[in-house]
N, C-alpha and C positions, 0 to 999 in steps of 0.2 A: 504494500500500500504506500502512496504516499504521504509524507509527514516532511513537519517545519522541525529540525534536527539543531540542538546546538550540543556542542562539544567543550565550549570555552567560555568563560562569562566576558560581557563585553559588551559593545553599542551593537543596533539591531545587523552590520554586516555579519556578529558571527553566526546569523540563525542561517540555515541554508532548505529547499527542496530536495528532497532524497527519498529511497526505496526503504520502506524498512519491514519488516517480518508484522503482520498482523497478531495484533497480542487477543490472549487469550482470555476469556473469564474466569478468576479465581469463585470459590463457592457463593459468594453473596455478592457477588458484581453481575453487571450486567454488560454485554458488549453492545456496541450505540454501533450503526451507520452513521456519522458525523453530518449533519444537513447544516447546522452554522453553530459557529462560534462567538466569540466577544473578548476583545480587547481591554484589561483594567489598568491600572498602574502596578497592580500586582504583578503583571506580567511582567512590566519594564523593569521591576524590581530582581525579578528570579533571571532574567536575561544580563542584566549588568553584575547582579551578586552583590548591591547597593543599597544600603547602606551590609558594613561587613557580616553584621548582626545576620541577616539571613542566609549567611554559607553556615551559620552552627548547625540549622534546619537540613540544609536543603547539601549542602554540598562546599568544603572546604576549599578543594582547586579548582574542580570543575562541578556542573547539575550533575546530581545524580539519577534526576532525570533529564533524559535527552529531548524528550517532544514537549511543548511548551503548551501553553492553554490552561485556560480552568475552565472556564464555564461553554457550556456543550448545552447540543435542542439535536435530535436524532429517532430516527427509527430502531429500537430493540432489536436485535441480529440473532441473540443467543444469552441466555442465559447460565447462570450457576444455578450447581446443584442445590444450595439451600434458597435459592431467592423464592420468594412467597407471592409477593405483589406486581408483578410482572413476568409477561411472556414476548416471543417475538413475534414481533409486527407490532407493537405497543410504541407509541408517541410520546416522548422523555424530554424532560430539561434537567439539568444538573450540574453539579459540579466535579472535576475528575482533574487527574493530572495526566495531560496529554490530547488537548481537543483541536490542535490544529494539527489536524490529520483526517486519514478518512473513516476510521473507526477508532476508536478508543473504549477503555472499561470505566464505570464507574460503580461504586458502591450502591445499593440498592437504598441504603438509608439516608443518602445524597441522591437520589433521585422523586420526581413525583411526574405525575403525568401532565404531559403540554395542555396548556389551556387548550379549549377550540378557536376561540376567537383569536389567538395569537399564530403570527407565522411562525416557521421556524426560526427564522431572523430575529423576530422579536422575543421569542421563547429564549434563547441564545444570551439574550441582551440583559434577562432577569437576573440571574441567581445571585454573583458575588457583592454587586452592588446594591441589586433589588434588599439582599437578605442584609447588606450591613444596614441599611437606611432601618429597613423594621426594626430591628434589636435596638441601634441605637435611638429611635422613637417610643418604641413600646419596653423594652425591658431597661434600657440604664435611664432616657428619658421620661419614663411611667409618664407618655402624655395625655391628657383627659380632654373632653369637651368644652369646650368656649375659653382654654386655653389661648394664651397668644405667642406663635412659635414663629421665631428668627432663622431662616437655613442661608447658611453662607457657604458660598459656591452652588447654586441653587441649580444652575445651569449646567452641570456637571454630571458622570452617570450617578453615583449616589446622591445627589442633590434632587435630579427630576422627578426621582422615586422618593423623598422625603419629601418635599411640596404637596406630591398626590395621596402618601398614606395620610399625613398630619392630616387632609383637608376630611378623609375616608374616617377617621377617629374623631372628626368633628373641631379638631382646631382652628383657629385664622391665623394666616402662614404670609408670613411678608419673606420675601426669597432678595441674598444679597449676588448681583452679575457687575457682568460688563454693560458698557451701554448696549451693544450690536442684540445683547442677548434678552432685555428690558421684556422683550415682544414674547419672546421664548416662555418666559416665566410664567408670566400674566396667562397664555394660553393655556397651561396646564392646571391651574387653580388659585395660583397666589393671590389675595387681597392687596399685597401692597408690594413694592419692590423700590429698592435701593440701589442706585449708579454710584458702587464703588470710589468708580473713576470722578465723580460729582460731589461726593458729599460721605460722610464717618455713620456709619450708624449709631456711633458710639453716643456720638453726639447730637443725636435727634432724641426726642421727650421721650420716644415709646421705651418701658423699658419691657421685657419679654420671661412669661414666664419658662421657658426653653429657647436655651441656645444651640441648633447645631453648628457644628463647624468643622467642612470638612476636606482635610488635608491642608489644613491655612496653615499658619506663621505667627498669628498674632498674640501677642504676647497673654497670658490668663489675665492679667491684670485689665488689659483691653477690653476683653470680652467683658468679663465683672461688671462694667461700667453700664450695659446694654442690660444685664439680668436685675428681674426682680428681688428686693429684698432676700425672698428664701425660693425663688427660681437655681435652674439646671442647667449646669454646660455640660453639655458630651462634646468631647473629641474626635474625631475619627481619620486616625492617618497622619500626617506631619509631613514637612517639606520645607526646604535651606536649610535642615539640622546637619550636622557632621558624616564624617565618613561611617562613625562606628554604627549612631543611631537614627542617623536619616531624621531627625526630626521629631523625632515618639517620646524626645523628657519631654513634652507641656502631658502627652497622657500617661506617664509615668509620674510625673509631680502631682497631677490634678487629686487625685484618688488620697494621697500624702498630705497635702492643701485643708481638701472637705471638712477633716475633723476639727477645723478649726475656722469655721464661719459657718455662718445658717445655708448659707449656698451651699447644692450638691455640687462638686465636681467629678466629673468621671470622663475616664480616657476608655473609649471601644477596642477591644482587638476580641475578635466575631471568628469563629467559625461556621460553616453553614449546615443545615439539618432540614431532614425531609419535609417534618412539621413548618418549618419557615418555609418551605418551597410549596410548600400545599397551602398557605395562609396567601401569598403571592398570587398563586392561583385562584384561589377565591377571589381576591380582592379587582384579580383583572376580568374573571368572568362576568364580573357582577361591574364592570366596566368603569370602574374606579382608578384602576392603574393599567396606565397607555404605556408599555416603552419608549422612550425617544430615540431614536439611531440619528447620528450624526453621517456617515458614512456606513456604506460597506466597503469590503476587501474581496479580491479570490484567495483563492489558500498560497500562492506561488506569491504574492503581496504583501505578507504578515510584515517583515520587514518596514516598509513604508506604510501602512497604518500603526504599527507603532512609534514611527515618526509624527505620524500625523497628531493623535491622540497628548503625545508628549512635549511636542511643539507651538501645534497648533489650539488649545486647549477646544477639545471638541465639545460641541454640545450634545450632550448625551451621551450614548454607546457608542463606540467603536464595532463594529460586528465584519465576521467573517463567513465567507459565503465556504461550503464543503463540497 
């Protein structure tokens, strides 16, 4: 089959196109036909080996895995001998390691079945993002109805999916962009939005009983300024931090911080689950949550949509055609 192969950690040349041996299902995986994938910062992460902190994971000189990808929307191929909840020819979104290829495995407890209303494109575009947005809303954010929720980087892929759940739990959601992307925002549900580029949120009267904020820079004390007396900052992700941590002390301090002000602080690091993938699922059946795809790729492309994604800061998904 073919698969996006990397060998060496590094900028997106050292991924390459190549042949490689069709893998197999272990007992509770399921093997997918690849129909699309989706591009995160995750990925740039495991491609470069950046911040150092992720070679402890994943691989000290080189990936120890070679096919790169995580989130996957495919047709069921074959099954393991213990999987329960799935057979082949079943219609799957998930998460796995290895989906910029033509098949890959994933675990059955990382998978649920594709909405109907979604392509595979857009099934593709759900899980790593869709599912950090939930968690950090619903379990470190416990957001409630007639809340007033701040998402900074709104316009972003876990940004477009926090705009749409907050609105789906009944919050009013002011989303912080770029100017180009003001339009972007507002179409998906936002009540109110902020031009960065124009004006501080910091410094505007409203203050919010949840903060997201996600992969920003700015300093905790920043954000404090925007939250309610005993409002909530979540974290999620980090960026300009150093070679070791890439940016993750504000959600390693925030958690350290909390016990010592009425304000929660909390830093997100999510793994994903079938239950969050089936909550997704509902939420988009029930026609709550739209994916946004900024582009697509073919699979011989990954290379240059991770340029694009990383560059060009896209709005919404990156996704990969299979």
């Amino acid at each position: 089959m073919k698969a996006i192969l990397q060998d060496t950690y590094g900028p997106p040349d050292v991924l390459r196109l190549d042949d490689v041996d069709r893998p197999e299902p272990g007992d509770g995986e399921l093997l997918v036909r690849v129909r699309a994938a989706a591009v995160d910062p995750g990925v740039w992460h495991l491609m470069t080996g950046m911040p150092y902190a992720v070679r402890l994971f994943y691989g000290l000189r080189a990936p120890k895995v070679r096919v790169r990808g995580r989130d996957v929307a495919g047709h069921v191929e074959a099954v393991g001998r213990n999987v329960t909840r799935f057979r082949p020819g079943d219609e799957v979104f998930g998460v796995c390691e290895g989906s910029f290829a033509e098949y890959a495995t994933l675990r059955q407890d990382r998978a649920a079945p594709k909405p109907a209303n979604l392509t595979f494109e857009q099934a593709a575009a759900l899980p790593v993002s869709g599912t950090t947005a939930l968690r950090a809303l619903r379990d470190e954010g416990r957001v409630r109805a007639g809340q007033w929720v701040l998402v900074i980087g709104a316009a972003g892929g876990i940004g477009t999916y926090a705009v749409q759940l907050a609105r789906a739990f009944g919050a009013r959601v002011t989303g912080v962009c770029s100017t180009a992307k003001t339009g972007l925002v507002r179409s998906i549900g936002a009540d109110g939005v902020v031009d960065y580029t124009r004006e501080d949120f910091a410094d505007r009267p409203e203050r919010y009983d949840l903060i997201l904020d996600t992969a920003g820079n700015r300093r905790l004390s920043h954000l404090r300024r925007a939250l309610t007396p005993d409002g909530t900052l979540v974290l999620v992700g980090g960026e300009g931090g150093g070679r070791l941590t890439g940016g993750l002390e504000r959600s390693l301090l925030a958690p350290l911080l909390s016990p010592f002000t009425r304000q929660r602080l909390r830093g997100l690091f999510t793994t994903e689950k079938d239950d969050d993938l089936r909550t997704l699922a509902e939420h988009a059946e029930a026609g709550e949550l739209t994916p946004v795809i900024d582009r697509t790729y073919p699979l011989e492309r990954v290379p240059e949509a991770i340029r694009h994604l990383t560059e060009n800061h896209a709005r919404g998904k990156v996704v990969i055609t299979v």
